[in-house]
N, C-alpha and C positions, 0 to 999 in steps of 0.2 A: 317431691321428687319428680322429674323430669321426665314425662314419656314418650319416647324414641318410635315414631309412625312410622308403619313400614306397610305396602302391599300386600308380599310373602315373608315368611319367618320359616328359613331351611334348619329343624333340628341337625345337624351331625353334620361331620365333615368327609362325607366317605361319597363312593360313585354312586350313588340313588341320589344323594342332596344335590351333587354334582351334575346330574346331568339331567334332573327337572330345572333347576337353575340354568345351565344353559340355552334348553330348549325356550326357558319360558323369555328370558334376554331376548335371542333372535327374535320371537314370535312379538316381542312388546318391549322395547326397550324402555321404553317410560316405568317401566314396573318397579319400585324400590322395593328392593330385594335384600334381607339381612341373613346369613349363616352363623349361627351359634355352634360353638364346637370346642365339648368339655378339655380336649386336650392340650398342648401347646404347636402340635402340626394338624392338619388336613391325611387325611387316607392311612392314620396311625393305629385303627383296629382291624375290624374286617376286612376294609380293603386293602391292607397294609402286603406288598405283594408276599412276605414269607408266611402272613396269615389265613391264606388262601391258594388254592390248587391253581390258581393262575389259567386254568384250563378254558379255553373259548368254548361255552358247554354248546354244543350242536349235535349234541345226540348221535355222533357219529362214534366213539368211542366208548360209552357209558352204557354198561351193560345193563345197569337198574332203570333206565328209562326203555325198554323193553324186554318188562319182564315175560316169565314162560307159562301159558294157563295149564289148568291142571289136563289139556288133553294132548299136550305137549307143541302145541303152538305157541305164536307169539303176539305179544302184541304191538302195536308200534305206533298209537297214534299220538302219543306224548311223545317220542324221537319228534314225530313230525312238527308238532307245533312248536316244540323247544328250538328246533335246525330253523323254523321263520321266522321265529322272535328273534336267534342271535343275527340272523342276515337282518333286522332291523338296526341293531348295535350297529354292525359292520356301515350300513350306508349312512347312518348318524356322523360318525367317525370318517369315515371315508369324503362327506362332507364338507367338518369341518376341519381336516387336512387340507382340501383343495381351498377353501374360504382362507389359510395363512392362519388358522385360530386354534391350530394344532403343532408341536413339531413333527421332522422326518419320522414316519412312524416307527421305525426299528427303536424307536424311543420306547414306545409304550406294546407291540405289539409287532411277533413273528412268526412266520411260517415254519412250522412243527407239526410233523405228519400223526395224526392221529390214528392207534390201531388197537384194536381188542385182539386181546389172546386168550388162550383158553387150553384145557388138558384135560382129555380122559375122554370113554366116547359119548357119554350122554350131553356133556357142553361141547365137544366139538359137533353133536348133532345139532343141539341148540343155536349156536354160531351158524353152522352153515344154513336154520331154516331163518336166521336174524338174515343174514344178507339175502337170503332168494328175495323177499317181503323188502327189504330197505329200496337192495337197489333196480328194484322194477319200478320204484317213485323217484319221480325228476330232482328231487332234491336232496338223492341218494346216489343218483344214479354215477357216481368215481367212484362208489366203492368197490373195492379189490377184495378178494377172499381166495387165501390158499393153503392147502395140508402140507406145499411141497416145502422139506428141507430145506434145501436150494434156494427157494423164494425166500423162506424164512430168515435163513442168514445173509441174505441183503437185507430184510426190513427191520430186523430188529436182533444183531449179532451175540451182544449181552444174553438175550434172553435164552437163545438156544445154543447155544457154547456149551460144550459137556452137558448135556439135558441126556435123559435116557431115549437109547433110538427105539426105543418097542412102545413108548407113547404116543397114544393120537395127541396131537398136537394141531390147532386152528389159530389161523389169524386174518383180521380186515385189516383193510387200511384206505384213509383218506387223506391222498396228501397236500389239501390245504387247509388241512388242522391248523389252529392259531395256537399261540402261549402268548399270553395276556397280561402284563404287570398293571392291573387295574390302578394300586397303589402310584406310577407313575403317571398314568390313564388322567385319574383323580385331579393328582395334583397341578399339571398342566391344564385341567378347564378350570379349576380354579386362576391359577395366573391369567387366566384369560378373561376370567368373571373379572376378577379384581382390575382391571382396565375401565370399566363402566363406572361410570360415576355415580349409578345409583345402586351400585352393589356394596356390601359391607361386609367385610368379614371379622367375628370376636373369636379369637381365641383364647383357650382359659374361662371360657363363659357357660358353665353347666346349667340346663334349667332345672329352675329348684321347684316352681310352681307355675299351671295354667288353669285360664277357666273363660270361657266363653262371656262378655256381656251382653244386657238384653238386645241391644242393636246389632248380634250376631256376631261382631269382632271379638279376636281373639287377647285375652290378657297375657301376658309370659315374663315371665323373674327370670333373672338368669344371675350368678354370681360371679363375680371379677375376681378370679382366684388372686391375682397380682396382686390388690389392693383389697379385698374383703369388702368391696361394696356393692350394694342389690341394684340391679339396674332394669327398670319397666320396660319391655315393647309391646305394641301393640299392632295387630296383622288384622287384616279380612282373610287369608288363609293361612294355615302352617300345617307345614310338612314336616313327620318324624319318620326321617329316614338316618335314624343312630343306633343300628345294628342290632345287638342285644339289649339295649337299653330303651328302643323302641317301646316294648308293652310295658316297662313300669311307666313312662309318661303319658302310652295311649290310655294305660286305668288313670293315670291323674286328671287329663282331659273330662273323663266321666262322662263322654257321649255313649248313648243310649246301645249303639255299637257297637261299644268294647266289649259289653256286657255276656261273661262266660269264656273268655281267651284266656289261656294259660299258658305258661310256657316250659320245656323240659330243655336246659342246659347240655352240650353236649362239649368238653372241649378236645384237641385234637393235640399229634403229636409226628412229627419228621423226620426222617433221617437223611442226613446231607450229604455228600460225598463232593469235594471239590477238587478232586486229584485229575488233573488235564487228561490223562492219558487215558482215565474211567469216560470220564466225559464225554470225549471225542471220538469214542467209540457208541455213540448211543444219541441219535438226533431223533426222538419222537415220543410221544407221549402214548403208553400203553396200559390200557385200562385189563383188569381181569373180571372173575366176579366175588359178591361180597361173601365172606362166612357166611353161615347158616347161625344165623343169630342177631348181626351186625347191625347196624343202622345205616339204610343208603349212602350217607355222606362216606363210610368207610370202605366206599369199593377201592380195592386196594392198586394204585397206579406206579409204575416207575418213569420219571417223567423229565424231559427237560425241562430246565428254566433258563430265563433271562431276568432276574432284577437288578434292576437298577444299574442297566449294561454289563454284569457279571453272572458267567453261565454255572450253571450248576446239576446234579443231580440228585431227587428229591424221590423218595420212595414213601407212603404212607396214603392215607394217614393211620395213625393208630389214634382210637377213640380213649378217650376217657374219663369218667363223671366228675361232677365240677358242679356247687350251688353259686357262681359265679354267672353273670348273664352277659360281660364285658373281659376283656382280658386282664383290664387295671379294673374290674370290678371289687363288690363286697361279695363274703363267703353270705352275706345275709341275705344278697338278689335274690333267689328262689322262695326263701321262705316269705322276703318284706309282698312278694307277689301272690299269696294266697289270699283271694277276698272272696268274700260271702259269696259270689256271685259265679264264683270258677272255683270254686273246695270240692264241688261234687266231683265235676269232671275231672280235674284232677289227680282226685282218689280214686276214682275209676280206672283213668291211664294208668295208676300206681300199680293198682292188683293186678291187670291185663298185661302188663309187660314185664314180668318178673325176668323173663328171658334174654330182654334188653339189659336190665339192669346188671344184671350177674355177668354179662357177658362185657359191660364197661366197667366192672369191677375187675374183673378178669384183664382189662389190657392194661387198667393202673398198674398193675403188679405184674408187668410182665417187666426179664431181664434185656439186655441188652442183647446177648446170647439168643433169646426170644424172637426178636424183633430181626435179628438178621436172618435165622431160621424162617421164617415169611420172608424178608425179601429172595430168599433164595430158590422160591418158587419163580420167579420174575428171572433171577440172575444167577447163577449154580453159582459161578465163582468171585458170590461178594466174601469179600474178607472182612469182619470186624473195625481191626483199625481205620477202614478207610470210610468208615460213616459215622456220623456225631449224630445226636438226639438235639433237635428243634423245635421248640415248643410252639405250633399253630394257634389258629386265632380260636374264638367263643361262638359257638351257634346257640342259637334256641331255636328249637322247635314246637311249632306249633301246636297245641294242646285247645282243643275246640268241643262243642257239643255235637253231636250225631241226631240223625232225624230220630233216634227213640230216644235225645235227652242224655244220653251217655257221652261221656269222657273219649275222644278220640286224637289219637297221636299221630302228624299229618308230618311230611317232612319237605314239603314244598314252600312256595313261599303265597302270599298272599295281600290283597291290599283291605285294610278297615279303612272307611268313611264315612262322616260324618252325612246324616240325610241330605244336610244344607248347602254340602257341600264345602263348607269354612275348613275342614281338618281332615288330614289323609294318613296312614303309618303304613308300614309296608312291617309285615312281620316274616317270619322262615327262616331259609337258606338258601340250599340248592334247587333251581338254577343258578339265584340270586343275581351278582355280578354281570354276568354275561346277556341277560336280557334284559336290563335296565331300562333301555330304551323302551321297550313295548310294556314295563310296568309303568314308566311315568309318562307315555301316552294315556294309558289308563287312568292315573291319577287323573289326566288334565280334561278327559273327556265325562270322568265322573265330578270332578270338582268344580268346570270351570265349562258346561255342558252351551250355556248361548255363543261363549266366545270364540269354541272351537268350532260351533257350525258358520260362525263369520266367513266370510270370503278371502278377507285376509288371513285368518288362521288356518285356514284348509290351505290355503298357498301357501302359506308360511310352512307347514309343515310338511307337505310334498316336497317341496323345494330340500328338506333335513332326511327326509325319510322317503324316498321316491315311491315304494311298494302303499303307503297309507292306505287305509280303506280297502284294500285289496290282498287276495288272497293269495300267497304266495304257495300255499300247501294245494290249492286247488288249481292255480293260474300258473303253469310251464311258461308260457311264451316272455309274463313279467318276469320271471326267475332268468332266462336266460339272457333278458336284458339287462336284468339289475347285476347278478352276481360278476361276470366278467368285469364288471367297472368297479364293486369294491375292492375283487383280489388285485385287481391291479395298482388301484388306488394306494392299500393299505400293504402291497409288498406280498399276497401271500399266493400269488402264481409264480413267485420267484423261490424255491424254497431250496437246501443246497446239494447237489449230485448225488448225497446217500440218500435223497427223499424218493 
């Protein structure tokens, strides 16, 4: 059988494979590069834009990345780092728009004022002590915060429409929030990979098996679902960036690293409204906060979209448990992922979170009637008929060991690597999407550690990422040079009169 050389080997076809493959294109064009991807299109799970909140995450409207300690402050150093990581996406992007190697961005990406709201007075206390703390830091510093009526129903009409006037009531606002059709994102740096003639794209081609040989290169099966036959490549690195499907291949790999990751299945669900007249009354993306129970991913948003040039309104998400770890998964993912080496942990998270689970048992079986009921915290006067139920994409989350050896349930996303550097997975969720870029920086500075301290690859990547090596959360004067030129670049200093 015939084995297929390759440089890199990109598992999945979603924006992580996508946009380590780009980067690494520019940086070394020489590089033969192949993408393996089970499905018959590119960006059709995760990053599929209705299987995801589309949300440009920057910590501006996400109430869970600045939670409240128990003496009722806050905290905010995750906002911060998450608001630099996506200003790296943005000048990626912003980039390769100007390079011709993107289209007009209202393709993939628009300006959607982001705001948090909030009711009652202990979270409008909370709100108002989040923005004192956000926007005293330079890379807060547009955010808005108002109690007043008045204000309110210019930022967000829907929301406070017949709402009861003897409620405290809070809201921020940032108005060059993005909405992000990753799934559009995706599939344009693909058409742009696929231009290279040392890029290869299989679709229909799931791996079935890999394993490292002694001279460090990677082996990899993949199947030709079209025709039923096994086909060899062989890489010096591969990258598994395929979403939920990620840890059963990083345990098939059998690096010394994987050793004790587990994973807790979480899926999601939407309710749609495409009626113009609801629409058009509502241009921003507003975050609240989660139940008392919930799992971060479920802070509950009413939100604009754009996919695939068609606007819409998307409320959720509603959680619900799922032995699934893909959306076109098996019910068997959870259970085929229990191995000697993550049972403990596991069953750890198991007992420890009974609260979690009861409470995604709890949103399977909610009614329709239910679900509007929660949106009308957001919207007094949504009506039933005018929202459908949308079944969102598969997270897994993270399930790891803790410094005493215990079972711990982490909801962020993470990178495993191999010591050698040969093999990288990206496991999690949220951020996810949105700071892509600053995860496969990481990948390329732990994988690929002499090339990136090259002359050329530090210019190469400055040139993609102007901020590189520097601090954006520490460095104001870089911020105020770099951000003016991606909102401009990318459209999102233009955003429309109700912003």
């Amino acid at each position: 059988m015939t084995v297929t050389q390759a440089d890199v080997v990109l598992v999945g076809g979603g924006v992580m494979s996508a946009t380590l493959g780009m980067i690494l294109t520019q940086l070394d064009p020489s590089l033969h590069i192949i993408m393996v991807e089970r499905l018959d299109h590119v960006a059709h799970e995760s990053t599929d834009g209705w299987n995801n909140a589309g949300t440009g995450h920057a910590g501006y409207c996400e109430l869970n990345y600045t939670p409240e300690t128990g003496d009722g402050d806050v905290k905010i150093d995750r906002a911060l780092n998450i608001n630099a990581a996506f200003e790296q996406s943005l000048q990626l992007w912003s980039y390769l728009v100007e390079q011709g190697k993107m289209p007009e961005p209202s393709q993939f990406i628009n300006a959607t004022p982001h705001q948090s709201f909030v009711w009652g007075e202990n979270d409008v206390a909370y709100l108002r002590r989040r923005h004192e703390l956000l926007s005293q830091h330079h890379l807060f510093r547009e955010m808005e915060y108002t109690e007043s009526p008045q204000t309110l129903e210019e930022w967000m009409p829907l929301v406070v429409r017949h709402r009861d006037p003897m409620q405290p009531v809070a809201a921020t606002r940032v108005r060059h929030g993005a909405d992000v059709d990753f799934g559009s994102l995706t599939r344009n740096m693909v058409r742009e990979l696929e231009k290279h003639p040392n890029f290869t794209l299989m679709l229909r081609h799931p791996v079935t098996w890999l394993a490292q040989r002694d001279n460090g290169r990677w082996k990899v099966r993949v199947k030709d679902e079209d025709t039923g036959v096994t086909k060899k490549l062989e890489a010096g690195f591969v990258f598994l960036g395929a979403g939920g499907g990620a840890l059963p291949l990083l345990q098939k790999s059998g690096i010394q690293e994987s050793h004790g990751y587990g994973g807790f299945p979480v899926s999601g669900q939407w309710l749609v409204c495409r009626k113009p007249e609801i629409i058009e009354e509502h241009y921003s993306k507003v975050y609240g906060k989660a139940p008392i129970g919930a799992p971060p991913m479920s802070v509950p948003h009413l939100d604009t979209r754009i996919i695939n040039g068609e606007p819409a309104l998307l409320f959720g998400p509603f959680a619900g448990f799922t032995t699934r770890f893909l959306k076109k998964g098996s019910v068997m993912d959870l259970f085929s992922s229990v191995k000697r080496r993550n049972v403990g942990a596991m069953m750890h998270v198991g007992r420890t979170n009974m609260d979690l689970t009861k409470y995604l048992i709890k949103e399977v079986f909610q009614s329709h009637e239910d679900r509007v009921a929660s949106l009308r915290n957001f919207f007094p006067d949504a009506e039933p008929e005018n929202w459908e139920l949308r079944e969102a994409g598969q997270r897994v989350q993270i399930i790891k060991k803790n410094a005493e050896g215990q079972g711990k349930l982490e909801f962020g996303t993470e990178i495993v690597a191999a010591k050698d550097g040969s093999l990288a997975a990206l496991l999690g969720a949220s951020p996810g999407a949105s700071t892509a870029v600053n995860a496969m920086i990481d990948v390329l500075e732990r994988c690929f550690p002499e090339r990136m301290q090259s002359p050329e690859w530090q210019e190469g990547i400055r040139q993609m990422v102007p901020s590189y090596g520097e601090s954006l959360v520490n460095n104001a004067e870089l911020l105020n040079r770099i951000r003016p030129w991606t909102l401009s670049t990318l459209g999102l200093d233009r955003g429309p009169e109700t912003c």
